[in-house]
C-alpha positions as CSV (number, residue, x, y, z in Angstrom):
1,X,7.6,194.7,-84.1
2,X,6.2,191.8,-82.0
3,X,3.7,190.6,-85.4
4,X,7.1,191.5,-87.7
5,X,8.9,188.4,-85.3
6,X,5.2,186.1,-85.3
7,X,5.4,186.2,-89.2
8,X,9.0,186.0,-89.8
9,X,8.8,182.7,-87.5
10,X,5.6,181.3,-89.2
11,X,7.3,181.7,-92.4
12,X,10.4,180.0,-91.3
13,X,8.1,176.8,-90.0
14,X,5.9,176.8,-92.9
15,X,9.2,176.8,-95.0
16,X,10.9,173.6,-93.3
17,X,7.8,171.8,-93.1
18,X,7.4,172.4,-97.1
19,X,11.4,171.5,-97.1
20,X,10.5,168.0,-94.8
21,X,7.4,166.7,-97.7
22,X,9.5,167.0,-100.1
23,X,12.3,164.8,-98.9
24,X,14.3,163.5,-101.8
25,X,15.5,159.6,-101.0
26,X,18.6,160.0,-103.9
27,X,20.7,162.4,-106.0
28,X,17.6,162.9,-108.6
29,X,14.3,162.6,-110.0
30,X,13.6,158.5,-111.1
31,X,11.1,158.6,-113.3
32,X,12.3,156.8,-116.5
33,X,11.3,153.4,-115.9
34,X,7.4,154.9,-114.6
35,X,6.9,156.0,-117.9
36,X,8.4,153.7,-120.4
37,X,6.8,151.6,-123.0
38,X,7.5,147.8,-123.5
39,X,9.4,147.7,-127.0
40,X,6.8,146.8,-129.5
41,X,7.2,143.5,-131.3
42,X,8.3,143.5,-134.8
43,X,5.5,142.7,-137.4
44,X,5.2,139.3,-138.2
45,X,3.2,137.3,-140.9
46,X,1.8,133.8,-141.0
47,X,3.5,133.5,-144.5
48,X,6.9,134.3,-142.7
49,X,6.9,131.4,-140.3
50,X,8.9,128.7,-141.7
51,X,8.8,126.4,-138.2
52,X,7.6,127.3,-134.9
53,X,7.2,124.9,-131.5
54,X,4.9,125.8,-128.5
55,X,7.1,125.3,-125.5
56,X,6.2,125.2,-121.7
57,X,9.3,126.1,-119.0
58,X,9.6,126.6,-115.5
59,X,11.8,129.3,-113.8
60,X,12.3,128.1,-110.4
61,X,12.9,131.1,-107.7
62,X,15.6,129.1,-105.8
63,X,18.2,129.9,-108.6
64,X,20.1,132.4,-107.9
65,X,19.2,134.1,-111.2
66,X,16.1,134.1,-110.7
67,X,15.9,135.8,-107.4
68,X,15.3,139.2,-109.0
69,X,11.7,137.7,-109.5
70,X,11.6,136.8,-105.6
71,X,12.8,139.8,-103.6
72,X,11.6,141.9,-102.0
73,X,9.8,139.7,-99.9
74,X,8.1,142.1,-97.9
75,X,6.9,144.7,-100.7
76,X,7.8,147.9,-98.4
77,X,10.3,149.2,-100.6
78,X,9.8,152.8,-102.4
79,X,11.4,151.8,-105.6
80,X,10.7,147.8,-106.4
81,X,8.2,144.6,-105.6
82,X,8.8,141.5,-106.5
83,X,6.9,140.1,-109.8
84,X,4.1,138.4,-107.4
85,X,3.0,141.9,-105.4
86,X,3.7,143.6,-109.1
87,X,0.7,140.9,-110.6
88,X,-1.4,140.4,-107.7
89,X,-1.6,144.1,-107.1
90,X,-2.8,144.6,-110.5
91,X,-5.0,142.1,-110.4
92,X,-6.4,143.8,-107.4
93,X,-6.9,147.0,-108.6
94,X,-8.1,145.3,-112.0
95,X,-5.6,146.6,-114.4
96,X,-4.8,142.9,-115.0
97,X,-7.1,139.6,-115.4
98,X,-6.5,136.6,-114.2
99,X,-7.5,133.6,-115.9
100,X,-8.5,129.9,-115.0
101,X,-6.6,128.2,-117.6
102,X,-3.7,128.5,-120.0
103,X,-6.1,128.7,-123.0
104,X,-7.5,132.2,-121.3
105,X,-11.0,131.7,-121.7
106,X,-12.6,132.1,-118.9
107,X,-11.1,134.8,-115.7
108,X,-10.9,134.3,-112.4
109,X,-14.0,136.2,-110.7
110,X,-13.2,138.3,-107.3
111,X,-14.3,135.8,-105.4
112,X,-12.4,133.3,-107.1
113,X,-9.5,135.0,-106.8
114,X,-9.7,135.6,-102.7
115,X,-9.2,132.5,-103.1
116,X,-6.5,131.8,-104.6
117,X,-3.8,129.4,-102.6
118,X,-6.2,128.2,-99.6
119,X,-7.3,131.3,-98.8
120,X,-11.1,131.9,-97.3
121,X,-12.9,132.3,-94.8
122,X,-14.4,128.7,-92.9
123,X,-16.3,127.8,-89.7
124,X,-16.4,125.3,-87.4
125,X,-17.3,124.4,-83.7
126,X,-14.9,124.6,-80.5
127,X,-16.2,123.5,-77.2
128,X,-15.1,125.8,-74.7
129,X,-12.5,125.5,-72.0
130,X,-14.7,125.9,-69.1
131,X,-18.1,124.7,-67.5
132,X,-20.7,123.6,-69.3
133,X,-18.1,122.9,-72.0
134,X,-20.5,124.1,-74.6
135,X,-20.2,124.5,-78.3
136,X,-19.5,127.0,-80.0
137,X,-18.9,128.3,-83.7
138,X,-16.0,130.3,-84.8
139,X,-14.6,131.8,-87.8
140,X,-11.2,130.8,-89.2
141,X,-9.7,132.6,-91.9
142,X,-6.7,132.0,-93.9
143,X,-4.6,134.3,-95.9
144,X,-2.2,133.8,-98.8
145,X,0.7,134.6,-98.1
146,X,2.9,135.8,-101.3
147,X,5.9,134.6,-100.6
148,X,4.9,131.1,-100.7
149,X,4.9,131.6,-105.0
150,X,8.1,129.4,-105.2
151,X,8.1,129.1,-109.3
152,X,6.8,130.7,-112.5
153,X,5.4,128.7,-115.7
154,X,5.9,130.2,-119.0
155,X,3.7,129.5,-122.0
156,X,5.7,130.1,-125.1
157,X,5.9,130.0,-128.8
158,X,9.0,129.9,-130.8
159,X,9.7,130.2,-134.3
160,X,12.2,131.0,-137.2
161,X,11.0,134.6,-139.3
162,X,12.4,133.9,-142.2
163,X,11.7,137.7,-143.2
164,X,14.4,139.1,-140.6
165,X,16.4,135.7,-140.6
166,X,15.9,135.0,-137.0
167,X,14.9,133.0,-134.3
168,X,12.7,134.5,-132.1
169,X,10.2,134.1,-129.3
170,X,6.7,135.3,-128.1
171,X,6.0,134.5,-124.4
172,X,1.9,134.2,-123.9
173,X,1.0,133.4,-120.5
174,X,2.8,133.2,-117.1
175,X,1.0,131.9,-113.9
176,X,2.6,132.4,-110.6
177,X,3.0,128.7,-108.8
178,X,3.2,127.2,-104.9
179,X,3.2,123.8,-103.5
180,X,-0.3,122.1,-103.2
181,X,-2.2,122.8,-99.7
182,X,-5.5,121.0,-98.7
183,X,-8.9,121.8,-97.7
184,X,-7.5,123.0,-94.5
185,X,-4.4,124.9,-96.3
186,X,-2.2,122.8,-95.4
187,X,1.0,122.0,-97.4
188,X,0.3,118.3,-99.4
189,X,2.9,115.3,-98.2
190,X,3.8,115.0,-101.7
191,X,5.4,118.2,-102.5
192,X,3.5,118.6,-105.9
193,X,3.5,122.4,-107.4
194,X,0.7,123.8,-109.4
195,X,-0.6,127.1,-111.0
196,X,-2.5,129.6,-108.8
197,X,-4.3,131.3,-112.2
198,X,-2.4,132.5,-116.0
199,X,-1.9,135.9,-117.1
200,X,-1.4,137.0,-120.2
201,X,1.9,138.4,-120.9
202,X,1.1,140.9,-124.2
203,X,-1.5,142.5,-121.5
204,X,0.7,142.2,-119.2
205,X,4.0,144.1,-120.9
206,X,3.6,147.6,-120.0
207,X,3.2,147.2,-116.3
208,X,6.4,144.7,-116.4
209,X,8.1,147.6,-118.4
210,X,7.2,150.2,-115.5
211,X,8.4,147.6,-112.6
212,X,11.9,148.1,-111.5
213,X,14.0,144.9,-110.6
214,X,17.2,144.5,-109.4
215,X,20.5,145.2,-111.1
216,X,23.8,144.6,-108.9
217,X,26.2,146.4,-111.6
218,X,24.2,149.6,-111.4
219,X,21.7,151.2,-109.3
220,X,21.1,154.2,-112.4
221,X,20.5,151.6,-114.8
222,X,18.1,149.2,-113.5
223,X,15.8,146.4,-115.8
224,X,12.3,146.4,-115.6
225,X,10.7,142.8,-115.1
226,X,9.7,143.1,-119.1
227,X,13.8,143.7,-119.7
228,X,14.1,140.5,-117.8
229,X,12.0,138.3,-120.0
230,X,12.5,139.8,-123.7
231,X,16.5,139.6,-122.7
232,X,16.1,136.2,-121.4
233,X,18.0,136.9,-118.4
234,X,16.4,133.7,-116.1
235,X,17.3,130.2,-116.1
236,X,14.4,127.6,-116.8
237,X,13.6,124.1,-117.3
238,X,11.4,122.7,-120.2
239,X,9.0,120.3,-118.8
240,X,6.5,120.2,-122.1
């Protein structure tokens, strides 16, 4: 009787700690947006193009539209990241390339890329507190911290298809931006912003598509970053 009552009970405790794993944060199963495919572009021809422009914009976070791209600032939540911990995880795990310029021709390296916004690691000599007041070297290092990415550049080409009668756009590159720092990583006096590296956006697509991003209308319906760009749901400002 007693080993009847030892395995009825070690049932019941294998049972709710089965029941505690599986812990369901919601009403169901989200898995649409973790598989979905970017919507492929329609076919276009060279032949087809009767005018096209290369544009440059820049979406500045600060806009309240735009803050979609900026939260959440501390990356902890289950469901979304913000675009910079969706591309700079990537990047890290080297599902996405970074490159140096906006002709991408030449990536970033890894060391390169620890880099990136003043980041590193630099020594230099203290004298200590106390007798004999010596020298001595220390190691400083500096991190990058993501939310200092304050603005987004878009490389862009638009043009009329004169096959399906419209307008239409093709965004190439986007590289994440912050305001200048110095050798020390200190924010510049003159406030200039400038690019950290480019990515480019076709590579880019699926894991956009498979990012979740806000949507204040409706939590069962959210976009995916990609949603946000081919829908042209941001405000920007053309500077070239």
């Amino acid at each position: 009787m007693r080993n009847k009552i030892v395995i009825v009970v070690l049932l019941l405790l294998a049972t709710i700690s089965t029941e505690a794993q599986n812990v369901l944060d919601g009403a169901y199963v989200k898995d649409h947006t973790a598989t979905r495919e970017p919507l492929p572009y329609p076919y276009l021809r060279e032949a087809d193009v009767m005018w096209s422009k290369r544009i440059w914009r820049v979406i500045d976070l600060k806009e309240k539209i735009n803050l979609p791209f900026y939260y959440p600032l501390t990356g902890t939540l289950k469901d979304r990241k913000s675009l910079i911990d969706v591309i700079l995880d990537a990047c890290e795990e080297g599902s996405l390339t970074a490159y140096t310029t906006e002709e991408f021709l030449t990536p970033l390296t890894s060391e390169e890329f620890k880099k990136i916004g003043g980041a590193g690691i630099d020594s230099m000599k203290m004298m200590r507190s106390d007798p004999p007041y010596d020298e001595y070297d220390t190691v400083i290092v500096r991190t990058f911290s993501r939310d200092k990415v304050i603005a987004y550049r878009l490389k862009e080409e638009w043009f009329f298809d004169r096959q399906r009668s419209v307008l239409d756009c093709r965004i190439i590159g986007i590289s994440p931006m912050m305001y200048a720092v110095d050798e020390n990583g200190n924010l510049r006096p003159d406030n200039i912003k400038v690019s950290l590296f480019w990515i480019y956006y076709p590579e880019a697509r699926k894991l956009f598509a498979n990012a979740e991003t806000f949507n204040r209308q409706n939590d069962a319906e959210r976009r995916s970053f990609d949603d946000i760009f081919q829908k042209r749901m941001f405000s920007s400002t053309i500077y070239k």
